[in-house]
Every structure is written in structure tokens, then in C-alpha cells.
N, C-alpha and C positions, 0 to 999 in steps of 0.2 A: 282399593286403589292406593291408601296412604303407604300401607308396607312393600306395595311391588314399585312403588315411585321412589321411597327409600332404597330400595337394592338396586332399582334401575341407576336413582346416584351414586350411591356405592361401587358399582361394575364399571361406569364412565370414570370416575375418580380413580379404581386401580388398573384400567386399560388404557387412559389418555391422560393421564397425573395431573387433573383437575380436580381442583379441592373442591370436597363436595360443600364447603360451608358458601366458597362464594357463586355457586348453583343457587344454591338455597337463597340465599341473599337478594340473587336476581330474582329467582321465581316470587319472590316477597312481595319487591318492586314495583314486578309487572302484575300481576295481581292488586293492587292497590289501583292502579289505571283501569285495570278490566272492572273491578268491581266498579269506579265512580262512572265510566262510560256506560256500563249495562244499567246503572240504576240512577243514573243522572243525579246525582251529587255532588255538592262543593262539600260536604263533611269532612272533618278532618279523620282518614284509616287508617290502622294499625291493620299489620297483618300477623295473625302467629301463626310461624309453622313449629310444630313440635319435634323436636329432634329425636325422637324416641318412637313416636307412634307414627308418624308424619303427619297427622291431623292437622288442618287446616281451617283457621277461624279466624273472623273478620272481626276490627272491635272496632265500635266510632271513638272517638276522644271527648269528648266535653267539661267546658271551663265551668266550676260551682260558682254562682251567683246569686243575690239579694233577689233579684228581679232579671224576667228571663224575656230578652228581647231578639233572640234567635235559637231558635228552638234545635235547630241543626248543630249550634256549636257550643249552645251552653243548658245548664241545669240547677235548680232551685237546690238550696242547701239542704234543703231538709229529704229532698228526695237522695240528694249524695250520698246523706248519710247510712240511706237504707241497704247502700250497695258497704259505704264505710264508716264506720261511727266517728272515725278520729279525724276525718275530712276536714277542710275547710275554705272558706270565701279565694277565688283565686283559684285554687287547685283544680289538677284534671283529673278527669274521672273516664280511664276506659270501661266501657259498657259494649257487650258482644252481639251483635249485629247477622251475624251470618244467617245469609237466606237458606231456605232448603234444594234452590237448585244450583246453589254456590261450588257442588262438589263438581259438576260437568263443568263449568266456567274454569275452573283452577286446573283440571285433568286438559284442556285445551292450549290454556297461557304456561304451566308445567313444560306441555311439547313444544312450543313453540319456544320459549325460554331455553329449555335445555340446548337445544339444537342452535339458535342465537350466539351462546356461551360458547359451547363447546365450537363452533368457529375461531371465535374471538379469542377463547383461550389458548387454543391450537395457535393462532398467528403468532398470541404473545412466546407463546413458549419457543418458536421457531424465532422468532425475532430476536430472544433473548440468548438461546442458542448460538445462532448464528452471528450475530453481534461480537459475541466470545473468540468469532473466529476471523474476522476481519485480520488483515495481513497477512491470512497464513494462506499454505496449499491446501488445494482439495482437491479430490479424484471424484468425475462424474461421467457422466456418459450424455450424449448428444442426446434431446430429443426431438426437439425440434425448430429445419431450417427457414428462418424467415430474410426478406428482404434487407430488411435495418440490421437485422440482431438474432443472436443462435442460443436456444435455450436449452437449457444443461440440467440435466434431473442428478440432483444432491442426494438422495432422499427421499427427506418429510417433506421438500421444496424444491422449487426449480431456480437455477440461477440466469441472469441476463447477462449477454457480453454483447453490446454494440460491436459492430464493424468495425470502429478503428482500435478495438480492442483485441481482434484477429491476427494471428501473425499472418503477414503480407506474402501470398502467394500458397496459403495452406487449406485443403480442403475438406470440409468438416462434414463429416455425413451423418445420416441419423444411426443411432445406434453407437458409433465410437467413443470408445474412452479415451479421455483426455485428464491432464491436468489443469486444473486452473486455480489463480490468484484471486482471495477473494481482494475485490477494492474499495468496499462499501457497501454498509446493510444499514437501510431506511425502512423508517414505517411509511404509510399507503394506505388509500383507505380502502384497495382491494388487498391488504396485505404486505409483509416484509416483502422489502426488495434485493435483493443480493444481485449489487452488482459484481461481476468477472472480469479478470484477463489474463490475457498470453502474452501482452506484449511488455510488461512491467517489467524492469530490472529485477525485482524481489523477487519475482518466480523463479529467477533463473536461481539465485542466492538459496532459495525457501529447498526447490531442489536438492542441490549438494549437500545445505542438510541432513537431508534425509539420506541422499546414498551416500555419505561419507561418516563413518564410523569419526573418525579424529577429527571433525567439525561437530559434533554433539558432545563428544568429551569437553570440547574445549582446548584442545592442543592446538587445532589448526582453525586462524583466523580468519574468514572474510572481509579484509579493508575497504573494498570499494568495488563499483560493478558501475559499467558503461555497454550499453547494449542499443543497439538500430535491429530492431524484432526481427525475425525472418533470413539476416545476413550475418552480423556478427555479434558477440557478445564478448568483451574483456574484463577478464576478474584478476584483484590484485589477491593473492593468501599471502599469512603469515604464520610461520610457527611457532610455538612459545616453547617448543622444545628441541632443542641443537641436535638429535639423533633423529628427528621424524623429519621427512622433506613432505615441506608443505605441497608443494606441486605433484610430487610422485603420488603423496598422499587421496590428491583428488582426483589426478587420470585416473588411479589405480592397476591392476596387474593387468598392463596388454592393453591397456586405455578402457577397461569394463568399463568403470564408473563414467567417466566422461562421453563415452562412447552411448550408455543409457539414455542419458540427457539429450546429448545431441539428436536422437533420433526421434525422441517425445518432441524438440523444437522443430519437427518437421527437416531435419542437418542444417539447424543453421550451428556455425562456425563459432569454435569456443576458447579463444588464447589464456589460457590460465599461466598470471605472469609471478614472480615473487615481489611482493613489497619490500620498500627500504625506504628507512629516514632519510637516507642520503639521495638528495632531489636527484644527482648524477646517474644514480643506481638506476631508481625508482623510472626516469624518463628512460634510459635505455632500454628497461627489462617492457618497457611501457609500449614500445615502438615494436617488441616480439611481430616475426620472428626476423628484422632488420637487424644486418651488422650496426652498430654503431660506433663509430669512431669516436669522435668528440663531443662532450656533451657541456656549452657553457652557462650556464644558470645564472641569473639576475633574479639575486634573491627579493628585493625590494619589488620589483614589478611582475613579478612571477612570469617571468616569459624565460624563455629558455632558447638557446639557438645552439642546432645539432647537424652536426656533419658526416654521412654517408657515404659509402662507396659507390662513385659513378654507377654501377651497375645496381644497385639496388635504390637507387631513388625512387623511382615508381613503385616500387616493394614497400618502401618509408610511407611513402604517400597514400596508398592506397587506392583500390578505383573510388574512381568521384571524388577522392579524396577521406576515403573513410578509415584506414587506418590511424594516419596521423590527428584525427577526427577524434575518433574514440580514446586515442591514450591522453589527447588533450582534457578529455572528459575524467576518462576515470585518475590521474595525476592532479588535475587544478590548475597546471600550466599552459599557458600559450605558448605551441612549440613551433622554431620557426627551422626548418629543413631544407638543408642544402645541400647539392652533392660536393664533391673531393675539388673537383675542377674548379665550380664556381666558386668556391670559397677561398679557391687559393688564389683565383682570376681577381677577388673582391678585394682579397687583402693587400697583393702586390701593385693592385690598383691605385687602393690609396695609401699605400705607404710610398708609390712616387709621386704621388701629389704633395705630401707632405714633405720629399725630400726639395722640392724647387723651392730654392730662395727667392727670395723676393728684393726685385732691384731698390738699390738704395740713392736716395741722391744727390746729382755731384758735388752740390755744394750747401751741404745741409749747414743749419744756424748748430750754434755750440749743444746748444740743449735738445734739438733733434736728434743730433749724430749722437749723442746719449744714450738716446732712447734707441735708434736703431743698433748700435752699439751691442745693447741688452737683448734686444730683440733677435739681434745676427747669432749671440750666443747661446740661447735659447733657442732656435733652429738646430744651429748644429747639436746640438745636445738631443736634441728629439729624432736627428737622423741618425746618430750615434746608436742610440735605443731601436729605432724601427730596423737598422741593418741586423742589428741580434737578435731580432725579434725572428723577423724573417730564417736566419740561422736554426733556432731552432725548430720554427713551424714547418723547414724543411726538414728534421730530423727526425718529426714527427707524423709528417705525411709522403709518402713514397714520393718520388718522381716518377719513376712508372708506373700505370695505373692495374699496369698486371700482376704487381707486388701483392697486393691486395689479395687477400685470401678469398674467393668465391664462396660461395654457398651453394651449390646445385642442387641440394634437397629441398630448399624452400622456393613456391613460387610465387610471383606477383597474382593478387588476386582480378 
């Protein structure tokens, strides 16, 4: 039994990469319990397994003493000596113990041990694995559908993705392959837990990764990602080289690459926009695929108000309101949208309230009529300014709304 239980740990060790010392270790262990339960003992046990033979021998421990008031845990000096001449008072003395039907009890606690381990050690290693892989993508296949949650065979392990980790309106059957994001790996005391998803922004990101050659160089940037699962998804790129377009770069030739994704997201919807420092750029290219006319930014409060062709306001806005939703998301600004009319209705609005003077009266005190005076001049000065203002915002925005360049290729979602 010692050398086929050596090679049995050996075999386990190079087919499951469990170190056969901490087997041994445990098999020690338990073996120390098995021996004090089968032979009712508080003794202090040693157990030796031998690395070599595998041989397996039990020792008791015992403290050398003057005078011997437990017989279980200690031993007279002069007998110590017989086992060590150089002994003395205080010291322990292992002395070998091992019964003769010791070898069936160990060939039991051995099995039971190894197989204990070899669980345990299987989790930790998955645990530690997978651990490794927290935020990234992974390919699995369905295995199976339950109520709450749809469990994903990885592997060595199964992954979990609750229901609200599902893209909304996609249907997952046994056997299909799928992508998924890992979102977190826990221990459990049935095991690592991997949890999943499909509806994380990162997946969509972890993706183009992988099909975009010039996003693993390092040429073409990922800035930011705003995604509602299932409907739309908006990514900002950048490039760090003036001859690669970032955007061409991630459609790629005929729309492959984006086209791939899109269809793993079950088609949902994928605006790949260009980044810019310049907040003007960045919110219009943000609003894709909306004309934008005007774009005027308030840098301190980060709100932005943008102006639209009558015809594409509902294009701006999005249904429910998810366009203008999302590029609020993925930009950082509160954008406030309005079409060509309203904003010129808004403006002419109040620039005649501000041009009405305000009555003065008849017979003001000297230091009134001063004051109104400064005040009278100060009006006209502000009306002076709002007439040129008006001048050029009409220079800048058609009077007729037909002026305006259409878009027929794009439609309101």
C-alpha cells in the first residue's frame, strides 16, 4: 500500500497540479484524529509519513520529567534516556506508537483525505484562475436555463448571470455560445463563484478589443462607452495616429468588424462617434447621427445647450429620449436641445423684453433722475447690443427652414 499511495499522489499531482506535499500534509492531519478517535486518546501524536517509502508511523510525544504524574504525556528521565542519552528534564521525547491494524485505518483516512483535497484544491485553483480574469471577456456556451439565472459552462466551472444581467429581450438557449463579461469571482463554501454579464458597458469595450487589430496596438483609443443593453450602445475612439481613422478603423471593411458585435449583442445598435477635447466637437459628434448646428457650452457647469434642424429634433432626442440620454452619458454634460424655431422664438423673445424701456417719472428728485438717467443709458446700450446680436444670429441661422440641408439617410429611431 505505501508505494501505490505514493504514485496514486504522484498521478493526482501531475494530472490535477496539486502538490503532492500538501496531500501528504492533510493525509498527516487526518490521520492524527483517526488514530485519537479509534483509540480514545488525549495523547499528544505525531504522524510520519515518509517521503520515500510512504510508510506511515504513528509516534506519541512525551515531556521527560523528575516524577511522572501522567503517564499519557510524560516520562521519567531515566527511561528518556534509554531512547537518548543527551536528553533532559523538560524535553520531548517522540516514542513510536503505531498499532498493527494502523495500516487499514490510514489506507481509509488516505481515501477519504485525498479526494476531500483534491476538491478543495480544484476550487482553489479555479478560484485563483478565474479571479485572474475578472473584467475581461469570455466565450462559453449555455448550459443551463433556470428562472432567476442562466448558467454558462467556462470549462473547469460554470458561470452565473442573473436576469438583470441579460440583455433585455434576448433568448438564451441551452447549448449556445455566447460572450460574456466576467463581473466578479467569490469564494463559497460550495465553491468559486463567477459571476457574468452582457449588459456591462466593458463588454461591449472588451469586444472591439479583440476584433480591432489598431485597438490592441494601441493606436486607436477607447475614451468612453455609454450603453442601455439590448438598444443602444455609444463609443467615443481616438486616434493617436493622424493617418489611421479611428472610426473606419473599428467599423472596419463594409462594417465587418462592427457588424460582428452587433450581432453577438443580439443587433442592438452601435454609434461609434470620434472624440475631441473640444467640449463643441465632442457634443456634436456625441448626438451622431444628428445635424448639429450650434453647440454653446458652459464650461463651469457643464451643461451645454444645442441647437437642431426643426426636422431632426426627434432624431436629437431620441425615442424615450435615449439618444440625447446616452451622449449626455458618454460626454459628462447635461445637454439641453432645441430645435431652429424654438430657439429663435426664445431669443427674439427676450431680446423684446429687454428692448422695453421702462417709464420714468414725471417729476423725479434730482438724485433720482440721476439714477434713471444712467439707467436710461444703460438700456439703450443693451438694445444697441441685442439688435446686432439678433443681426448676426440671423446670419447664422437660415430664415427658411428649407435652407437647411436634410439628411435622408438617417432615421429617427
Amino acid at each position: 500500500m505505501p508505494s501505490e499511495l505514493l504514485e496514486a499522489l504522484s498521478a493526482i499531482q501531475e494530472e490535477r497540479g496539486i502538490d503532492k506535499e500538501v496531500l501528504i500534509e492533510a493525509i498527516e492531519t487526518a490521520l492524527i484524529s483517526a488514530y485519537k478517535k479509534n483509540y480514545a486518546t488525549n495523547q499528544n501524536i505525531k504522524i510520519n509519513f515518509d517521503r520515500e517509502s510512504g510508510d506511515i508511523n504513528v509516534f506519541g510525544t512525551k515531556t521527560v520529567v523528575n516524577e511522572v504524574y501522567d503517564e499519557a504525556g510524560e516520562m521519567l528521565l531515566e527511561d528518556a534516556k534509554k531512547i537518548d542519552p543527551e536528553i533532559s528534564i523538560g524535553d520531548d521525547v517522540d516514542i513510536e506508537i503505531t498499532p498493527k491494524s494502523f495500516g487499514r485505518i490510514a489506507a481509509q483516512m488516505a481515501k477519504q483525505v485525498v479526494i476531500q483535497r483534491i476538491r478543495e484544491a480544484e476550487r482553489g485553483i479555479i478560484y485563483n484562475e478565474y479571479l485572474e480574469k475578472e473584467n475581461e471577456l469570455l466565450s462559453g456556451v449555455v448550459h443551463r436555463v433556470e428562472k432567476n439565472a442562466v448558467y454558462v459552462e467556462l470549462g473547469k466551472t460554470e458561470g452565473i448571470m442573473t436576469m438583470n444581467e441579460i440583455i433585455p429581450g434576448e433568448v438564451l438557449k441551452t447549448g449556445k455560445r455566447i460572450k460574456v463579461y466576467v463581473l466578479q469571482v467569490k469564494k463559497s463554501s460550495k465553491g468559486p463563484q463567477i459571476m457574468l454579464s452582457r449588459t456591462h458597458p466593458t463588454l461591449v469595450k472588451r469586444m472591439f478589443e479583440m476584433e480591432v487589430p489598431e485597438i490592441q496596438n494601441g493606436i486607436v483609443q477607447i475614451k468612453n462607452i455609454a450603453r442601455e443593453a439590448g438598444y443602444r450602445t455609444k463609443m467615443a475612439v481616438y486616434s493617436n495616429d493622424a493617418d489611421v481613422d479611428c472610426v473606419g478603423a473599428c467599423v472596419g471593411h463594409r462594417g465587418m468588424r462592427v457588424e460582428a458585435i452587433v450581432s453577438e449583442l443580439n443587433g442592438e445598435k452601435i454609434d461609434i462617434i470620434r472624440w475631441s477635447a473640444d467640449p463643441v466637437e465632442y457634443i456634436s459628434n456625441a448626438l451622431s447621427p444628428t445635424k448639429v448646428l450650434i453647440v454653446s457650452p458652459n464650461e463651469k457647469e457643464k451643461i451645454a445647450k444645442v441647437i437642431v434642424p426643426d426636422n431632426q429634433l426627434s432624431l436629437a432626442i431620441g425615442k424615450e429620449g435615449q439618444n440625447a440620454r446616452l451622449a449626455a452619458k458618454l460626454t459628462g454634460w447635461k445637454i439641453d436641445i432645441k430645435s431652429q424655431t424654438d430657439a429663435t422664438e426664445d431669443f427674439m423673445g427676450n431680446a423684446s423684453q429687454e428692448e422695453t424701456e421702462p417709464e420714468l417719472p414725471d417729476s423725479p428728485d434730482s438724485e433720482d433722475s440721476a439714477v434713471d438717467e444712467s439707467l436710461k443709458e444703460e438700456i439703450n446700450e443693451l438694445t444697441d447690443e441685442l439688435e446686432s446680436d439678433i443681426e448676426d444670429i440671423d446670419d447664422i441661422i437660415p430664415d427658411d427652414i428649407e435652407d437647411i440641408e436634410d439628411i435622408d439617410d438617417v432615421s429617427d429611431d
